[in-house]
N, C-alpha and C positions, 0 to 999 in steps of 0.2 A: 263589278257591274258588267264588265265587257264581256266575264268569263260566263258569267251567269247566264247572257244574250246565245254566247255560242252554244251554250250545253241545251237550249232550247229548241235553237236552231236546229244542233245535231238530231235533240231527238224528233222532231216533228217531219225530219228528213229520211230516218228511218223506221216512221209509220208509214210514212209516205209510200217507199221504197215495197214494203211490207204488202200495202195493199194495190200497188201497182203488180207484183208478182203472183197475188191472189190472182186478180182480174186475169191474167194473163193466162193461168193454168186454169181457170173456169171457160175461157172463151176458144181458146187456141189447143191446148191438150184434149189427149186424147185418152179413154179409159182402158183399164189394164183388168185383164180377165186373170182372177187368181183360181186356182180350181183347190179345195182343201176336202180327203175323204170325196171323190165323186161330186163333190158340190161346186159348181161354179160363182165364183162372185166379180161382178162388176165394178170395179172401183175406181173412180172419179180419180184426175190429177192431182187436184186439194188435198182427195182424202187419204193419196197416197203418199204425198209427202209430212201429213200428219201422224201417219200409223206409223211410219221410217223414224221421227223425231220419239214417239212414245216410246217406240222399240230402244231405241239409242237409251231413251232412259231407262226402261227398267233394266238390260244389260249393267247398267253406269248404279241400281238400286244394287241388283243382285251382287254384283263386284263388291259394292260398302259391306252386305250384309255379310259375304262368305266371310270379309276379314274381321269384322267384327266376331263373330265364331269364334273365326280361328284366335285371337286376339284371347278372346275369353279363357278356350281350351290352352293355351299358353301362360293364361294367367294363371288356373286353377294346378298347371305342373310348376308352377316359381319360378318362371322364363317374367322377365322386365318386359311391361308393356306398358300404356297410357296411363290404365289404371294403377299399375303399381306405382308409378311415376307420380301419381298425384299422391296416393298414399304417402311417398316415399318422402315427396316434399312436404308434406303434412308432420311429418316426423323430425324431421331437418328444424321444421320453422321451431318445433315444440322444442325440442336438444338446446338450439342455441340460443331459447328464450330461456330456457335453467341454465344455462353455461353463462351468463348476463346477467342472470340473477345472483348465480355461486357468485362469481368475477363482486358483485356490489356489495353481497353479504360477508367478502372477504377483507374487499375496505373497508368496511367499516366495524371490523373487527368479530362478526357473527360466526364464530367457527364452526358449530355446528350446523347451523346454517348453510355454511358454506360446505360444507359435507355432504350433504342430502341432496344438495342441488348439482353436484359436481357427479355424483350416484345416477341422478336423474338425466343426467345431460346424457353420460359414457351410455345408457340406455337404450336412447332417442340417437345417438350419433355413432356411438360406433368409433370415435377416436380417442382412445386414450394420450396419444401427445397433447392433447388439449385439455382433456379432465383431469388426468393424473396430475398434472402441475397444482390444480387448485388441491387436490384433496391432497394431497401433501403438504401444504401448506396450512391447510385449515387443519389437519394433524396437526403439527406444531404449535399451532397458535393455542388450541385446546389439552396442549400437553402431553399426546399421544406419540412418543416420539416412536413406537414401536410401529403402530399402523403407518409414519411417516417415514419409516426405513424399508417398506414394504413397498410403500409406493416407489419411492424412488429408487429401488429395486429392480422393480418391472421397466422403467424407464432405462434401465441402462439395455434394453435388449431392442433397442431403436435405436437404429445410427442417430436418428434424427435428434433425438431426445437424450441420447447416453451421456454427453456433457451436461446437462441441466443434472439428472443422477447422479453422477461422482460429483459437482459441485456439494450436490443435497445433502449425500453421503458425508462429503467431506469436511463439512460446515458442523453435522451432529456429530463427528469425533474430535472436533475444536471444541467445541461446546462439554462433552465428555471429558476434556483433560486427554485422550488418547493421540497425543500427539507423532505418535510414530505411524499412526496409520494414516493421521491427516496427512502427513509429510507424501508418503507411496498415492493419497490421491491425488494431491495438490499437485505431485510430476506427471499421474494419469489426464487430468485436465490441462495442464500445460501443454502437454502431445497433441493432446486433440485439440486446441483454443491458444496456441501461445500469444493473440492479441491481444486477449481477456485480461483489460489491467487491475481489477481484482485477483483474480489466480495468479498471475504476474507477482503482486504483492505479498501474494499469503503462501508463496512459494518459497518470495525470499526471506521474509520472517520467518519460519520453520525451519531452512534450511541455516541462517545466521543462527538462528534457537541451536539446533545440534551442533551449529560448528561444520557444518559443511563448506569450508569456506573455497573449495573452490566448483562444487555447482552453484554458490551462491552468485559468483561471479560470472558462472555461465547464464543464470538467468537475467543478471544484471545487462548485461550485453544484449540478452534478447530485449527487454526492454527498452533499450536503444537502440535497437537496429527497428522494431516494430514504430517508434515515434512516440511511448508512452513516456520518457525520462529526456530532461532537457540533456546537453552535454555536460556542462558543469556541475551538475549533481552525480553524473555519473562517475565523469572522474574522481569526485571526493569520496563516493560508498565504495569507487574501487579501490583506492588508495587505503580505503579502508578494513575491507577484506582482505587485500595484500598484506597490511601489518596484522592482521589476527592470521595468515598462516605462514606469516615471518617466527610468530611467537609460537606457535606450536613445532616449525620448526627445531626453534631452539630447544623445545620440552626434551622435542626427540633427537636432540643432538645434529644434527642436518645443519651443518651452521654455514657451510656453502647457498643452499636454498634459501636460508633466513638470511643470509647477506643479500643476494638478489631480489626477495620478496621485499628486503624493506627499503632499499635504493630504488626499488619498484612506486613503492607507496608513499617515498618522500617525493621522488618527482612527480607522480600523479596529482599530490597534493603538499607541495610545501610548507603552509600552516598549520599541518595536521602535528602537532605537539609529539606524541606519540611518536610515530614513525620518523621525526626530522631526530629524536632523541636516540633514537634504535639505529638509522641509518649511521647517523655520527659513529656510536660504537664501534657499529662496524667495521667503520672506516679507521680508527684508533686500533681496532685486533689485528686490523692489516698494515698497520705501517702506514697509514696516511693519512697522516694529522691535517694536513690542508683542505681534503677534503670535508673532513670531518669538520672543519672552523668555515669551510664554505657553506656546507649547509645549515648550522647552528646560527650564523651570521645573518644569513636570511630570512630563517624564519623566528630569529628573536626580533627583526625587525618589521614583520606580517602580525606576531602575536608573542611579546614578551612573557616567558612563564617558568619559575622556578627548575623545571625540569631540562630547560636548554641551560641554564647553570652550572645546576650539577654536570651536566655532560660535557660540558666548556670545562669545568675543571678536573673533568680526568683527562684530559689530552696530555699534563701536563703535572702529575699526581701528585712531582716530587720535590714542584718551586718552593720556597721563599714566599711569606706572605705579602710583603713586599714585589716579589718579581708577579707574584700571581695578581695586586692591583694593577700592575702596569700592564701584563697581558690581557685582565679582563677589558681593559679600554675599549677592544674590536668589538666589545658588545653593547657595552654602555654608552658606547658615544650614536649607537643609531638611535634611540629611544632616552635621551638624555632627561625628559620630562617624565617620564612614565613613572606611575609607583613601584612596579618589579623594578624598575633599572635603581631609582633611590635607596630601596631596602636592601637590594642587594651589592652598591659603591657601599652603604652603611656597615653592611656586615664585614666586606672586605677590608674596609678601615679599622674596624673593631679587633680583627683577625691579626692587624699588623698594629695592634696597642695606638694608632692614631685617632683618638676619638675626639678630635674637635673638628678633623676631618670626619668621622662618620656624623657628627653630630649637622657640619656641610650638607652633606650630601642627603641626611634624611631630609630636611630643610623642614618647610612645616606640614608635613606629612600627617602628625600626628595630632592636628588641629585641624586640618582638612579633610583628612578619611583615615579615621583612627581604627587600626585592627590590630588584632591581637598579637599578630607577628611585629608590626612594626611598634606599637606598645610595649614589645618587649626586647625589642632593640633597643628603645630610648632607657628603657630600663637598665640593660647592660651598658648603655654610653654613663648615666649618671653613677653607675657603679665603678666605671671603670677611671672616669672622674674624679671617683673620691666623695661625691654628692654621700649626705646624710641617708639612713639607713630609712628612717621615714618618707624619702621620697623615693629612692628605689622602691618601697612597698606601696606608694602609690599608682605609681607606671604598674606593677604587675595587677592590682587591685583594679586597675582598670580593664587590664589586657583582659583578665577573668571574666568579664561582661560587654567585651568588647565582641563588634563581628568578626569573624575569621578571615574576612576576604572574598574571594573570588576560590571556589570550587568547582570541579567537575559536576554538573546541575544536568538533570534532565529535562530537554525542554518540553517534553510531553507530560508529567507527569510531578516533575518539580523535586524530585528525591536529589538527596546527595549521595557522592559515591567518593570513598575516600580516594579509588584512582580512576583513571581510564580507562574504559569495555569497552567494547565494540555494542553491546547489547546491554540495555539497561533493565538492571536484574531485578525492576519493583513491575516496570508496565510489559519488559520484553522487547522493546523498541527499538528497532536497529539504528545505528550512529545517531544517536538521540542526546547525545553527551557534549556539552557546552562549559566554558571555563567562564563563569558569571560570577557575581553574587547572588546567593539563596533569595529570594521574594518571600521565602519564610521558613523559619525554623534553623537551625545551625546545628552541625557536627562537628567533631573532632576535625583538627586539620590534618588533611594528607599528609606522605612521606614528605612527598614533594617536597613540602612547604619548611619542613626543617630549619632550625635555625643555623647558626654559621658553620660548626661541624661539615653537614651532609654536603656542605659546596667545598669548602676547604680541606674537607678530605682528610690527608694525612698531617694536617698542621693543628687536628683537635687538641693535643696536647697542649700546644702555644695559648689556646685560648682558653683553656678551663680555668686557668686562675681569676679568670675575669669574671666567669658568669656564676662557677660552682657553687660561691653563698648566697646568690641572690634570692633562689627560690628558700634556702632553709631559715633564713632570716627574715623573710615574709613571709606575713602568717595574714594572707586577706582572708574577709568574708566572701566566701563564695554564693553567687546567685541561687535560688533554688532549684534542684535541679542540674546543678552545675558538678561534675566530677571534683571529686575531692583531688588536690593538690597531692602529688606522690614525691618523697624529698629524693636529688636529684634529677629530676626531672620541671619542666616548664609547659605544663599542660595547655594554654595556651594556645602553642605552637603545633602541639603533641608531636612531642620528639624528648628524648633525652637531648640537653647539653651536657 
C-alpha cells in the first residue's frame, strides 16, 4: 500500500517537474534561427527541445534498423544470430523430445521403436554420445547384433564414450562364446575404468577362466585397493589363486615357486583344504615334518576333511598301525566329536585289527548321519568281527543307497566335483567350491574320501584280509540308477580296497 502511495507520488512529481520546464522555456527562452538551403526558420525553445528528443530517436530507430540488416545478411551466410538461435532451440526442444521418447520405448521393451526415435533425436541434436547408446541397445534387444557392433563402434572414437564401446563390444563376444577377445577387452576397459566393479569382475573371471593366475591377482588387488572387495574375501580368492599357481608350478616342474605359492596360500587362508594339504607336502619334501603337522593341525581343526589325513599320514609313511594311531591323536583330539575325526579313529582301528575300538570310536555315527563311507566301515568292523555274512551284506546294501557325505559342491550352481578347482567347470564360477552335502543329486565319492588304504598308506597289505571278501560276498540290490558293483572294489566309497 505504501509502495503504491509513493510510485504515485513519484509520478505526479514528474508531471509536475515536466510541465514546470515547459512553462519555463515558453516564457523565459528565447528562439533559435536555424537557416536549412537559404531558408530561415524560427524555432521556439519547446520546439527545440522536441525536434533534439525526435532526432535522438530516430538515430536510436535507424541504429535497430542497420543491425537488424546486418543480423539478416549474416543469417542468410550461416553466421549464428537470434534468428538462428531460435531455430536452433526449436530443434534442441524436438531431439530431446525423441531422445525421451527412444529412452521410454527402450523400457519398455519397444526396440524398434526405440530405433527410429534414437535416428530422430542424432538428427535434431547432433550428439551421438547420447543416441548411439540407445540405438545400440534397441539393436540388441531386436537381435541385430551386427548394427549393434557398429554402433558401438563409432563410440569408441570419443574419449568420452570409448568405455561404454569396449564394455558393448566386450559383452557381444561373452555372449558369442569368443572368450579370448572378451579377455583383451575386459583389460582394455579396466585401463580405462579400473573402478568399474562390473569390469572388475568379468576381468577376473576370464582371466581365473584361462588360468591366468597371476594378472588374476593383479586384478584382485586392484579391487581392493579401489574399495570394491571386503579384506577377507580377498585374502581367501588370493590364497586361492596362489594355490592354482602353486599347481601349475609343479605341472612345470618349478617346485621352489610351488613351495612358496603354497605356503603363500595356506597363510593367506588356513582353512582353505587345498593349499593347507599342498603347503604340508611341501613341507615333508623338505625335511620338515613340524611344519608340516603345524599347519595340518590347524586347519583340521578350522575344517576337518579327509584330505588333511591322508597328508598327516605321509609325514610318516612307514609306521606301524599301531604307532600311526597313536600319532594320529594330534589330530583327533581337536575335533574329537566331529564325523571325519570318528570315521577316521574307525578306520585307524580297523587298520591295526582293533575293532571293538573302531566300533568305539565310530559310535553311533551310523544311526545319526549314515553315509556310505561310514556304512561301510561298519561293514568292515562286522567283518572283521566275525559277524554273519548276512549282516555284512546288509551294511553294504545300505552303503549302496546311502548319501555320500559332504562333497566339493558349488555353491552357485549346486554341481559336484569329484576334487577341488579353483573354477567350477559347470557355471565357471571362480572359488565357488564348498565341502557340504549335495541339497540334490549325489556322485561318486572323491579320491579323497577313500577308505582305509589312501590314509594308511603303505600298511594296505595289513588290512586287505579284512575287507577283500566283503564286496564279493555281497551281492545287494542296487538302486536304479546306481553303478553296478565292480568285484574288488567298494563303490560306495569309490575307491578300491
Amino acid at each position: 500500500m505504501l509502495w503504491s502511495l509513493i510510485k504515485i507520488l513519484l509520478f505526479v512529481a514528474a508531471i509536475a517537474a515536466a510541465t514546470f520546464g515547459v512553462m519555463y522555456l515558453t516564457d523565459n527562452g528565447s528562439n533559435t534561427l536555424v537557416s536549412v538551403a537559404g531558408t530561415e526558420f524560427m524555432i521556439s525553445p519547446l520546439m527545440t527541445v522536441v525536434l533534439a528528443v525526435a532526432l535522438i530517436c530516430a538515430v536510436w530507430v535507424l541504429l535497430k534498423l542497420m543491425g537488424f540488416l546486418l543480423a539478416t545478411y549474416r543469417f542468410l551466410n550461416g553466421d549464428e544470430t537470434a534468428i538462428s538461435r531460435y531455430f536452433d532451440r526449436n530443434r534442441e526442444k524436438r531431439g530431446y523430445d525423441a531422445l525421451s521418447e527412444g529412452m521410454m520405448a527402450l523400457a519398455s521393451g519397444e526396440g524398434r521403436a526405440a530405433m527410429a526415435k534414437a535416428a530422430k533425436a542424432e538428427r535434431y541434436l547432433k550428439r551421438p554420445e547420447l543416441t548411439n547408446l540407445i540405438s545400440a541397445q534397441a539393436a540388441e534387444m531386436v537381435g541385430d547384433k551386427k548394427k549393434a557392433e557398429e554402433v558401438y563402434k563409432r563410440l569408441l572414437l570419443d574419449d568420452k564414450t570409448r568405455f561404454v564401446g569396449v564394455r558393448g563390444i566386450m559383452k557381444q563376444k561373452l555372449e558369442s562364446g569368443d572368450t579370448d577377445t572378451a579377455l583383451l577387452l575386459a583389460e582394455k576397459a579396466f585401463a580405462i575404468k579400473p573402478k568399474h566393479v562390473e569390469t572388475q569382475d568379468t576381468l577376473l573371471r576370464l582371466q581365473a577362466n584361462s588360468e591366468d593366475w597371476g594378472g588374476a591377482r593383479k586384478t584382485l588387488s586392484a579391487k581392493l585397493r579401489h574399495g570394491s572387495l571386503p579384506r577377507d574375501v580377498h585374502r581367501r580368492r588370493d590364497a586361492v589363486l596362489a594355490l592354482s599357481e602353486a599347481r601349475d608350478d609343479m605341472i612345470t616342474g618349478d617346485t621352489e615357486k610351488a613351495r612358496a605359492a603354497s605356503i603363500e596360500a595356506n597363510r593367506l587362508s588356513p582353512d582353505l583344504v587345498p593349499a593347507a594339504a599342498m603347503a604340508a607336502r611341501m613341507y615333508i619334501e623338505a625335511d620338515k615334518p613340524r611344519n608340516a603337522v603345524r599347519i595340518l593341525k590347524k586347519a583340521w581343526d578350522m575344517n576337518p576333511h579327509p584330505d588333511l589325513a591322508v597328508a598327516f599320514a605321509e609325514i610318516e609313511p612307514d609306521e606301524t598301525p599301531v604307532e600311526r594311531v597313536k600319532r594320529f591323536k594330534a589330530l583327533t583330539k581337536l575335533k574329537p566329536t566331529h564325523e571325519q575325526t570318528k570315521m577316521l579313529l574307525a578306520e585307524l582301528h580297523i587298520a591295526a585289527k582293533d575293532y571293538p575300538s573302531a566300533r568305539t570310536a565310530l559310535g553311533d555315527l551310523v544311526e545319526t548321519d549314515p553315509t556310505a563311507r561310514s556304512l561301510t566301515i561298519m561293514a568292515a568292523i562286522e567283518r572283521g568281527e566275525g559277524s554273519e555274512d548276512s549282516v555284512v551284506r546288509g551294511w553294504l546294501t545300505k552303503a549302496l543307497s546311502a548319501s555320500r557325505g559332504p562333497q566339493w559342491v558349488c555353491d552357485n550352481c549346486n554341481s559336484v566335483h569329484n576334487e577341488w578347482v579353483p573354477v567350477c567347470s559347470n557355471c565357471e564360477t571362480f572359488d565357488s567350491l564348498s565341502w557340504v552335502v549335495p541339497t540334490m543329486g549325489e556322485v561318486a565319492m572323491p579320491d579323497s574320501t577313500k577308505m582305509l588304504p589312501l590314509i594308511v598308506g603303505a600298511i594296505e597289505d595289513k588290512v586287505e584280509d579284512v575287507v577283500e571278501d566283503v564286496v564279493p560276498e555281497a551281492e545287494p540290490v542296487p538302486e536304479p540308477g546306481a553303478p553296478e558293483p565292480v568285484e574288488g572294489e567298494v563303490v560306495a566309497l569309490g575307491g578300491k580296497v
